[in-house]
N, C-alpha and C positions, 0 to 999 in steps of 0.2 A: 530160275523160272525159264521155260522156252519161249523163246524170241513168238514165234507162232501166234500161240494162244492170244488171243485176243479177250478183253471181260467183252462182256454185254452190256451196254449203256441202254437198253432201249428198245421199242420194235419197228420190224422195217417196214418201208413202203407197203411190199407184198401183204402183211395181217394186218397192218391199218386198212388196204382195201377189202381185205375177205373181210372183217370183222363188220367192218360199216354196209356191207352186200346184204349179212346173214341179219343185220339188224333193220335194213331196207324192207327185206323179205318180211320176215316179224311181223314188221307192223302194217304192212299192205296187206296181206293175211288177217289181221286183226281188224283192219279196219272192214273189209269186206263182208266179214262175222258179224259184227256191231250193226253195222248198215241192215245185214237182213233179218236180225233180231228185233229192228226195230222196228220194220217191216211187217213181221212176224205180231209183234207187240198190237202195230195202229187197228189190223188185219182181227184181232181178237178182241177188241175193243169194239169194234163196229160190228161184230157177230153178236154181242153182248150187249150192246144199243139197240139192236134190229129185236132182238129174243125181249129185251126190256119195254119194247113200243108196243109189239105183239103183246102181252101180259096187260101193257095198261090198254087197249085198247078192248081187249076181250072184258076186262073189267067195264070199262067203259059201257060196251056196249048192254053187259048183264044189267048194272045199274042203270040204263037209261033207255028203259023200253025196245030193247034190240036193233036199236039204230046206232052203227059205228060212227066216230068223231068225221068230222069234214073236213079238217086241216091241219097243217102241222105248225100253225104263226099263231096259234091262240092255244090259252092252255086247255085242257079238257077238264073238264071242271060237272058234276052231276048233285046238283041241291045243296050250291057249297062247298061240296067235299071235291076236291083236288085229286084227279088221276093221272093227271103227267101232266106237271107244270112246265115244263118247256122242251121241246124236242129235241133230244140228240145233237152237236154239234160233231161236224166231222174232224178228229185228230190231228186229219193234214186239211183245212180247206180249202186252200188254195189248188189241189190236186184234184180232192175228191170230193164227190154231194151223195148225199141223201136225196131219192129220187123217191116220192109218195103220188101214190095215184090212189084217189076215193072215188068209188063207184058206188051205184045206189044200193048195191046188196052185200059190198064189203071194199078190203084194201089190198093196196098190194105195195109194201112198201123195201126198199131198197136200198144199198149201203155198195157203191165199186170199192174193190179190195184191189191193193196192190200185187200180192200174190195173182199171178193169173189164173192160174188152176185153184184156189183155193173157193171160188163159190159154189153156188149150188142152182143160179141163175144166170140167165144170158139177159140183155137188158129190159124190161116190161116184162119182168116175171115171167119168162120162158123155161119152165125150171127143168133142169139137168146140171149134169154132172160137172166139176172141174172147169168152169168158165169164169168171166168176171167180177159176176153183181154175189152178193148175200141178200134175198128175199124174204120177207116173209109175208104170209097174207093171213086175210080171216081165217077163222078156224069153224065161224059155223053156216 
């Protein structure tokens, strides 16, 4: 056998550090993903609260002589029958609110999205493109 040759016992310094780099990398990577997925998740959620309020609200108003609800603290309710028993809570509340404003002739109700470009409103239902708020308001 040559004096030389050495076996391998092992790995050295140099791919224990690349290895633990490539695996640093990975999950900072991952984690960044995860974070705006969920983002993405609370963001769709509150688009889907705001479209469900809207819904009960139009209902609302059909059934009860075309007068939309006054507030979002009490449930809405027309001769017994229950049209949105408690209003949306936000996903993250400590972040973000649900912002309602009732006027005499309708609503305007509102959800801040984390995405900044993902609404469809600027705040008090200013409605345009790729801003903060998701709005919706009456429809009649």
């Amino acid at each position: 056998m040559n004096k030389n040759m050495k076996k391998s016992q092992g790995f050295t310094l140099f791919e224990l550090l690349v290895s633990i780099s490539i695996i640093g990398i990975l999950v900072a990577l991952a984690t960044v993903s995860y974070s705006a997925a969920q983002k993405k998740a609370r963001d769709a959620r509150r688009v889907q609260d705001m479209k469900s309020v809207q819904t009960a609200a139009e209902q609302y108003y059909s059934m009860n002589n075309y007068v939309y609800p006054a507030s979002t603290t009490t449930p809405w309710e027309v001769d017994d029958q229950v049209v949105l028993e408690q209003f949306p809570t936000d996903p993250k509340p400590s972040d973000y609110t649900y912002e309602a404003d009732f006027t005499s002739p309708g609503y305007c109700i509102c959800a801040e999205m984390e995405n900044i470009t993902g609404g469809n409103s600027g705040p008090g239902c200013t409605f345009q493109a790729g801003v903060t708020h998701f709005c919706v308001k009456n429809q009649q």
